[in-house]
N, C-alpha and C positions, 0 to 999 in steps of 0.2 A: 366169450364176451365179444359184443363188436364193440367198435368204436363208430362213433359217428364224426363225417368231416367237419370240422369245425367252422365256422362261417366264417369269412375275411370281406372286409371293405378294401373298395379298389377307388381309387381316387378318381374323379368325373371331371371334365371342364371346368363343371360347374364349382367344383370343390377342389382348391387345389390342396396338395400334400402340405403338412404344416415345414415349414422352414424348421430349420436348426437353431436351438439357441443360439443367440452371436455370445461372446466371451464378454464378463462383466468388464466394462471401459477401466483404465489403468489412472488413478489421480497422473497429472504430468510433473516427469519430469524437472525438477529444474539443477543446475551447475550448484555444485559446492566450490565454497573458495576456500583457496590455499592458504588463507590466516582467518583465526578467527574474527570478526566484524563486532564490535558494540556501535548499537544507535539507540542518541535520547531523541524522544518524544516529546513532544512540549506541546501543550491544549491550552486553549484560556477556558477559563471556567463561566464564564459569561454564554447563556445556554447550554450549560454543560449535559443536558439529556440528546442533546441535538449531536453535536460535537465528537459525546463517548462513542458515538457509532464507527465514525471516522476510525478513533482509535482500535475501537474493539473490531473492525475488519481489517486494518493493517497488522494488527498483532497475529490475527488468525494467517493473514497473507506472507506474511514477513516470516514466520513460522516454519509454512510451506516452501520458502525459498531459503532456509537455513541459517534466516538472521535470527538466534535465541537471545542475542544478551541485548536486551532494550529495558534503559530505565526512562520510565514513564515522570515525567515533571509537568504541576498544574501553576497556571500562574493567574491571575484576576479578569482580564479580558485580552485580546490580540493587539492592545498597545505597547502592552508589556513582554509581547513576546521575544521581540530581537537581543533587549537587552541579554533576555535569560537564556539564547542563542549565544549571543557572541562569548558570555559568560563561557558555555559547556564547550564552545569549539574551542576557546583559548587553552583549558584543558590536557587538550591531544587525550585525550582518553576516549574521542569518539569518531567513531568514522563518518560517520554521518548524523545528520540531526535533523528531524519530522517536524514541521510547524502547523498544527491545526488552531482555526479559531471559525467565528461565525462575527463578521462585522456586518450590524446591519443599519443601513439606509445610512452607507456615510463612506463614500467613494475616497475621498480626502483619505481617510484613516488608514481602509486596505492600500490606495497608492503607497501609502507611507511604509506601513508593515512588510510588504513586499518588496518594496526598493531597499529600506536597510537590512533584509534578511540577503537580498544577493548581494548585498556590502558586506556580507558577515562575510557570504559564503568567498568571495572574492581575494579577500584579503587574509584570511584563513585558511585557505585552499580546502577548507571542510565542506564537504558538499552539504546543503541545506535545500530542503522540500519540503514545497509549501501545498496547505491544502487550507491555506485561509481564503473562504472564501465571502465574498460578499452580495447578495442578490439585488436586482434592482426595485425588487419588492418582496417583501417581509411580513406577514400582518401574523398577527398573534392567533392564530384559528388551527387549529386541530387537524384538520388539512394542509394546512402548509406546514406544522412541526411533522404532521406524517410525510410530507412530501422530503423536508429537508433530511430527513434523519435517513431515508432510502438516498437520498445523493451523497449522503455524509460518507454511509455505507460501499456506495460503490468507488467514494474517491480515496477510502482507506488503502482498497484494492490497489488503485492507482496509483497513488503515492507508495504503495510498496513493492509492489513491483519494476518503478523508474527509480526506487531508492536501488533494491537488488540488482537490478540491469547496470547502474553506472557505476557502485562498488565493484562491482565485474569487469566495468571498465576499464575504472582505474586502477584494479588492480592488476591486467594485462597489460596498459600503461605504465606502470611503474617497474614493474617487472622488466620493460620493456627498454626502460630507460635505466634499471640497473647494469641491463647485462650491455648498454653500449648500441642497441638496436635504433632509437632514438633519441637522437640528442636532446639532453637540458634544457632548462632556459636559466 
């Protein structure tokens, strides 16, 4: 019996050799903390389809950085929100607390909601993050609910990863100021 030599392709200028698979990308990384963290969430329900994005990509975010115990609280629109902020921080049941809302065409209101949420957070020493946001135009069109719901989406992201980052902080902070590294105030 012969064999016949078998034919082989030899790779040409023209054709270069195929690369090697690269290794499938690894989700990243992020720090676990050394106590466990609860953070309430507080939405106003005023556009609440716009809004739930914010929350449902924070929750997916906040997830991935280790924060699990989030209770979710809806209140009527973002005038309402600090009240039911200062409520949760007085508490101490939470380390942190998320404030979404959608104020629109009405600058007066967000100044308002923003300045007493860092009042909350201030005098509370509970850190609070805000993703109330308010555009300088709004129109009721199907394009701009698409548009807002994708910014809603990505400031989920945002607010939970500056939520995760500053527990981190203040948790190496305190830590820090237990063991006499940095002094009190």
């Amino acid at each position: 019996m012969s064999e016949t030599p078998q034919e082989t392709e030899t790779p040409t200028a023209a054709t270069p050799p195929p690369l090697p698979a690269s290794p499938p990308s690894l989700p990243p990384s992020h720090p676990r903390f050394a106590k466990p963290q609860r953070v309430a969430f507080v939405q106003s329900a005023w556009h609440r389809e716009v809004v739930a994005e914010c929350r449902g990509a924070f929750l997916a975010e906040a997830e991935a950085r280790h924060l699990t115990n989030i209770d979710t609280f809806e209140v009527p629109g973002s005038f309402e929100i600090p009240l039911h902020v200062q409520i949760l921080a007085k508490t101490r049941r939470y380390t942190a607390i998320v404030a979404a809302g959608l104020v629109v065409d009405n600058q007066v209101v967000a100044d308002t909601v923003i300045k007493a949420l860092m009042d909350v957070q201030l005098r509370t020493e509970v850190p609070v993050f805000s993703a109330v946001l308010t555009p300088e135009q709004f129109h009721e069109t199907e394009a701009h609910y698409d548009f807002f719901r994708k910014h809603f989406a990505t400031k989920g992201v945002e607010v939970a990863e500056a939520c995760a980052n500053t527990l981190l902080s203040l948790e190496r902070l305190r830590g820090q100021v237990a063991a006499g590294i940095v002094a009190s105030a």
